[in-house]
C-alpha positions in Angstrom: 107.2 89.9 196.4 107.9 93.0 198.2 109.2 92.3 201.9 107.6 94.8 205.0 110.2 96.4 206.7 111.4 98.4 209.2 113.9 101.6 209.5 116.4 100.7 212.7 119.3 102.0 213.6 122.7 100.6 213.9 126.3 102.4 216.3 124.1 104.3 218.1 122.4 105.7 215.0 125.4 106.4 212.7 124.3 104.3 210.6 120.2 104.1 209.0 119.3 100.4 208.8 116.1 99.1 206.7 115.2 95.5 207.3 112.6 93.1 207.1 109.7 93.2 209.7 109.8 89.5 210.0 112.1 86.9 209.5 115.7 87.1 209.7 116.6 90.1 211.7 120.1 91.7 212.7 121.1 91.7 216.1 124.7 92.3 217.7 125.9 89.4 216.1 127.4 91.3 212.2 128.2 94.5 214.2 131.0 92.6 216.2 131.5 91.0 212.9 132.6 94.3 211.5 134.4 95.5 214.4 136.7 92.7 214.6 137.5 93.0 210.8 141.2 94.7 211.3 142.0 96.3 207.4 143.3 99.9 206.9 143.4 101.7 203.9 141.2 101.3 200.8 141.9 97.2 200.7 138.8 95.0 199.7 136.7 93.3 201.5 134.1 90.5 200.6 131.0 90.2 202.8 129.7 86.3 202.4 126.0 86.3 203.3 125.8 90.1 203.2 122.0 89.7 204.3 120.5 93.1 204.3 124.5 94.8 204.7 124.7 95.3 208.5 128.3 94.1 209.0 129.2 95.9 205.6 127.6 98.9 207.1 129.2 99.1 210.0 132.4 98.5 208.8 131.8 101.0 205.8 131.3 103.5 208.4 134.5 102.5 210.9 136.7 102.7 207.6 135.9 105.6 205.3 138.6 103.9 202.0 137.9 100.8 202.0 136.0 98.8 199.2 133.3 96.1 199.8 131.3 93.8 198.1 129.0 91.5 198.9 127.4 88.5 198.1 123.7 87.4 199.3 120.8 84.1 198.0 118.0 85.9 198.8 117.1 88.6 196.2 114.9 90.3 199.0 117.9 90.6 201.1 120.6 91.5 198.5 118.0 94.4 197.5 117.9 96.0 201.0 121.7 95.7 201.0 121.8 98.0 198.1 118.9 100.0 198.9 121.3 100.4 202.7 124.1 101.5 201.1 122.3 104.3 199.0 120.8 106.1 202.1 124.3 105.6 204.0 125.6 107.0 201.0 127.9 104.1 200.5 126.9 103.3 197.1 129.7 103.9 195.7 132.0 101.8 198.3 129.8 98.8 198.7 128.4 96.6 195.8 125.7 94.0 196.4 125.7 90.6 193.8 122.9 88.4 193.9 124.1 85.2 193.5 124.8 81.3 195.3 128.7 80.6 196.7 127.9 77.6 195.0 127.8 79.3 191.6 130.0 82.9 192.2 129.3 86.1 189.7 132.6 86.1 187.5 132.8 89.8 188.7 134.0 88.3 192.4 137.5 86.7 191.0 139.2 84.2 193.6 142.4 85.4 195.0 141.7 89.5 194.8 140.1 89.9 197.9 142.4 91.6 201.3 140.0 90.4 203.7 136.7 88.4 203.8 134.0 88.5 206.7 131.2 86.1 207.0 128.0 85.5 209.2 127.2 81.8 207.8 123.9 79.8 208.5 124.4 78.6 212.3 122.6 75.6 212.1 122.5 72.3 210.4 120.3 71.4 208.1 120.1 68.3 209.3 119.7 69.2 213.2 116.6 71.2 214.6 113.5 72.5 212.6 113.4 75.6 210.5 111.5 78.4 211.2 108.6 78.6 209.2 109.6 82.0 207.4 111.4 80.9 204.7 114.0 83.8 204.3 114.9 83.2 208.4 115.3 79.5 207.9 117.5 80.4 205.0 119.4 82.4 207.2 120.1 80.2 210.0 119.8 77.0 208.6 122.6 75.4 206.1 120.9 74.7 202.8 122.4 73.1 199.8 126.7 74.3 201.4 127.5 72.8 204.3 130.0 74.8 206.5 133.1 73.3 205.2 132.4 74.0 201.4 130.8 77.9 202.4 135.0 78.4 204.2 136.4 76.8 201.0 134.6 79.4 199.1 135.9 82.1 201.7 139.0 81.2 201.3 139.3 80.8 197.7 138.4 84.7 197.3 141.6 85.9 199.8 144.8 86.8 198.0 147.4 84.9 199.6 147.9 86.3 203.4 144.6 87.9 203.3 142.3 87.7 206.1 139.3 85.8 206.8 136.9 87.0 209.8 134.2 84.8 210.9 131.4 84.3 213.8 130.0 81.9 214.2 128.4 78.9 217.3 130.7 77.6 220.2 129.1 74.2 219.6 130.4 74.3 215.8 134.4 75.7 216.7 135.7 71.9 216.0 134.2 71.8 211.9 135.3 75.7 212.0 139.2 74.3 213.3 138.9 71.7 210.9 137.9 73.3 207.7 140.7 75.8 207.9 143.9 73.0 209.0 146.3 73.4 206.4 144.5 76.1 204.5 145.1 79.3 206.9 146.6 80.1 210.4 147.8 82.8 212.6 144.0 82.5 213.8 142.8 83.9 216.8 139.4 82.3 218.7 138.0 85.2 220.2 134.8 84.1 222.9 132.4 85.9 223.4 131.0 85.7 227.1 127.1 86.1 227.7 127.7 87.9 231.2 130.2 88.0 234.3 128.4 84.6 235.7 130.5 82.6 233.7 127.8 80.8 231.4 129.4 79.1 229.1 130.4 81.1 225.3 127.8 80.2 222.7 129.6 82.5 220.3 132.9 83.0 219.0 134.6 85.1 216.3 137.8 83.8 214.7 140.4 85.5 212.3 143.0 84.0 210.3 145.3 84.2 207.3 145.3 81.9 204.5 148.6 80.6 203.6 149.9 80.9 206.9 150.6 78.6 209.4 151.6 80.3 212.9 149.8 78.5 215.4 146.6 79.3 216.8 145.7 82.2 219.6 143.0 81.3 222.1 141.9 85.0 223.8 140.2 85.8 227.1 137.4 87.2 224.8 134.6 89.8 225.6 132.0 90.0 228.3 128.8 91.0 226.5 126.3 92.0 229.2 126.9 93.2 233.0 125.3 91.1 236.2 122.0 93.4 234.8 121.4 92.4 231.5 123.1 95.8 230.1 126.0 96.3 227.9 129.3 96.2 229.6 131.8 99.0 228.9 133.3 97.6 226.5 130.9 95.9 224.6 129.0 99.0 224.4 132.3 100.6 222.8 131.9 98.1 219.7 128.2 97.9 219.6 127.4 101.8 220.0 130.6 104.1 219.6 131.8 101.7 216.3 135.5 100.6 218.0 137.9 98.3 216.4 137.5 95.2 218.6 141.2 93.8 218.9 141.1 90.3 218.8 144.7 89.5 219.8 144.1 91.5 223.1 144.7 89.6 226.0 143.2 91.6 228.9 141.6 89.6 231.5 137.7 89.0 230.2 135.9 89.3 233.7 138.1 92.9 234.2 135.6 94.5 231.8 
């Protein structure tokens, strides 16, 4: 079945983005993803849940050695992933597998990976109804791995002090916490704020090391949008320019 799409843009059109017309579509959500992802040189890095690559893109582009791969269910997806990375010209930099954590490709080996970043289903699959596009339930809704067994697999793919970069739902930070106790540390919960009106966070990204157990970091976090509904400074930094977001910065979150 071929999927309609649509050409988008992603960092204020640095990067081309080709992605389905309905469904599961990319919002700011992988491009913090990326930005938070702190590697240097040409390490590798393992996308879980690549979808149609926008994190991998955008952190292809931030980081001109580095090495990804990337692993997606839905063969529709996994396909616009690789058809991404050909007009980026990143082919050569990011490989797409089609393929279940449940059941890895033997070309993804546990324990080579420098860093791993994932955007995970949000939701239960036990809580709330699905949409009724199959490839957007997929995306937000657990299916057959429940959150603790899709970090298991995350972690199982870092060489030891590698780094694992995650976003994921406020609501969900407690099975996040407890999935990673006694695996990794040194993590840092990084909120990210709606606006200056203090809402509560509904987001939150989170780094951490496996095999290492310096207590946590809770940071002030990032305001997303101004009093208007645009893009604070900041934010737009990340989302447009492509900056490293620092997760370990400790600035005052309503000074942004």
């Amino acid at each position: 079945m071929t999927v309609e799409t649509t050409e988008d843009a992603l960092l204020g059109g640095r990067v081309k983005f080709t992605q389905p017309k309905s469904g599961y579509r990319a919002a700011i959500d992988p491009v913090l993803l990326a930005a938070a992802v702190n590697a240097k040189g040409n390490k590798k890095i393992l996308d879980v849940g690549i979808g149609a690559g926008a994190a991998a893109l955008c952190l292809a582009a931030r980081l001109p050695k580095i090495q990804i791969a990337g692993i997606e269910i839905q063969e529709e997806l996994a396909k616009l992933a690789r058809h991404n990375a050909e007009i980026n010209e990143f082919s050569e930099r990011i490989e797409v597998t089609h393929a279940d954590v449940l059941f890895p490709p033997k070309n993804l080996a546990p324990g080579t990976f420098d860093h791993v970043m994932t955007n995970p289903p949000f939701v239960e699959h036990s809580r709330g109804r699905g949409s009724p596009n199959s490839s957007k339930a997929l995306a937000n809704f657990e299916s057959s791995v429940p959150l603790e067994i899709w970090i298991k697999f995350c972690l199982s793919m870092l060489r030891r002090k590698g780094t694992l970069t995650m976003i994921h739902r406020a609501d969900r930070m407690h099975e996040v916490l407890t999935a990673l106790a006694g695996q990794a540390g040194e993590a840092i919960v990084y909120p990210l704020w709606p606006g200056p009106d203090k809402k509560p966070s509904k987001r939150f990204l989170i780094s951490c090391r496996k095999g290492v157990r310096t207590p946590m970091l809770l940071s002030t976090g990032l305001i997303l949008h101004q009093a208007d509904g645009s893009y604070t400074a900041s934010a737009d930094k990340i989302l447009r320019d492509g900056e490293t977001l620092d997760l370990s910065e400790t600035v005052s979150a309503f000074d942004q």
